[in-house]
RODO-2510 file (C-alpha; in nm, 4 decimals, decimal comma):
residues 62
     n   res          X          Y          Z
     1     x    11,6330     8,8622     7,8301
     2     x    11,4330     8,7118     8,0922
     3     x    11,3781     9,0276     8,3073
     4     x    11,2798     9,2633     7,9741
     5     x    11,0504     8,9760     7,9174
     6     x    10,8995     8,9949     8,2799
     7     x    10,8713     9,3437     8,3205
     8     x    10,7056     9,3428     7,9483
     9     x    10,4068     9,1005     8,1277
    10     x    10,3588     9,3110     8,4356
    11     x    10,3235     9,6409     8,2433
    12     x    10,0678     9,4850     8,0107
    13     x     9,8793     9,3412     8,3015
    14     x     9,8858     9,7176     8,4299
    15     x     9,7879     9,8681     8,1253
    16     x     9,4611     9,5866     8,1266
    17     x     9,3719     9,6570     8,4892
    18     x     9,4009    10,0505     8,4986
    19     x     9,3300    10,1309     8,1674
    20     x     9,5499    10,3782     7,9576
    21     x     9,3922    10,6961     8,0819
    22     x     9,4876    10,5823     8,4787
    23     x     9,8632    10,4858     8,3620
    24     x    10,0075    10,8557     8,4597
    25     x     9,8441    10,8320     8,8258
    26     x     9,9371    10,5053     8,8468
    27     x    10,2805    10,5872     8,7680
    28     x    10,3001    10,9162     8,9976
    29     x    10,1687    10,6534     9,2647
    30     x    10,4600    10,4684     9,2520
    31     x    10,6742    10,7695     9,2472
    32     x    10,5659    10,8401     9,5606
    33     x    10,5626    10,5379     9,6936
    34     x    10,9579    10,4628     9,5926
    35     x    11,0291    10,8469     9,7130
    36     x    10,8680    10,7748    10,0574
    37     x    11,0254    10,4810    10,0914
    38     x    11,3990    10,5951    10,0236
    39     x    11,3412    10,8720    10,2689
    40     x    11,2014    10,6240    10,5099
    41     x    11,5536    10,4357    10,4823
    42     x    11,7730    10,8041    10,6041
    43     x    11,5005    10,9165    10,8700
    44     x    11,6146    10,8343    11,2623
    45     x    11,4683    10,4519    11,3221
    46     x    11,2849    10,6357    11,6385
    47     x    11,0936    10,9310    11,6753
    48     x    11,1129    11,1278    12,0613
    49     x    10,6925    11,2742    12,1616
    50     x    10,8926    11,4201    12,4705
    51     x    10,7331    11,7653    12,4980
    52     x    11,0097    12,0334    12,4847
    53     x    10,9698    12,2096    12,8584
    54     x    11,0121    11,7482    13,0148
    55     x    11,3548    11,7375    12,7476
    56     x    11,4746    12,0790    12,9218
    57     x    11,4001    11,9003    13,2454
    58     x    11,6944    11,6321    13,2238
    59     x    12,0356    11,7652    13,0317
    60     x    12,1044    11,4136    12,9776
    61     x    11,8201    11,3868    12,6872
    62     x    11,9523    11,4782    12,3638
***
């Protein structure tokens, strides 16, 4: 019961701060923000600036 109890406080503190007209942006905010960071997790730790005609240079790039 703790948790229900916990998330009951932070959603009323929201509602206070933002106001009930901002609660729909607020909550497409952190949407976004949970999407972004789930893709964040799958995408390639590294990302490769090599311009294509250097990578066709050297075979041994991938």
């Amino acid at each position: 019961m703790g948790g229900l109890t916990g998330i009951l406080i932070v959603v009323i503190v929201v509602l206070i701060i933002t106001g009930y007209n901002k609660l729909p942006e607020v909550g497409s905010g952190l949407g976004r923000s949970i999407k972004n960071f789930k893709r964040s997790l799958n995408e390639p730790a590294e990302i490769d600036v090599t311009p294509e005609s250097e990578r066709k240079k050297h075979p041994d790039n991938k």
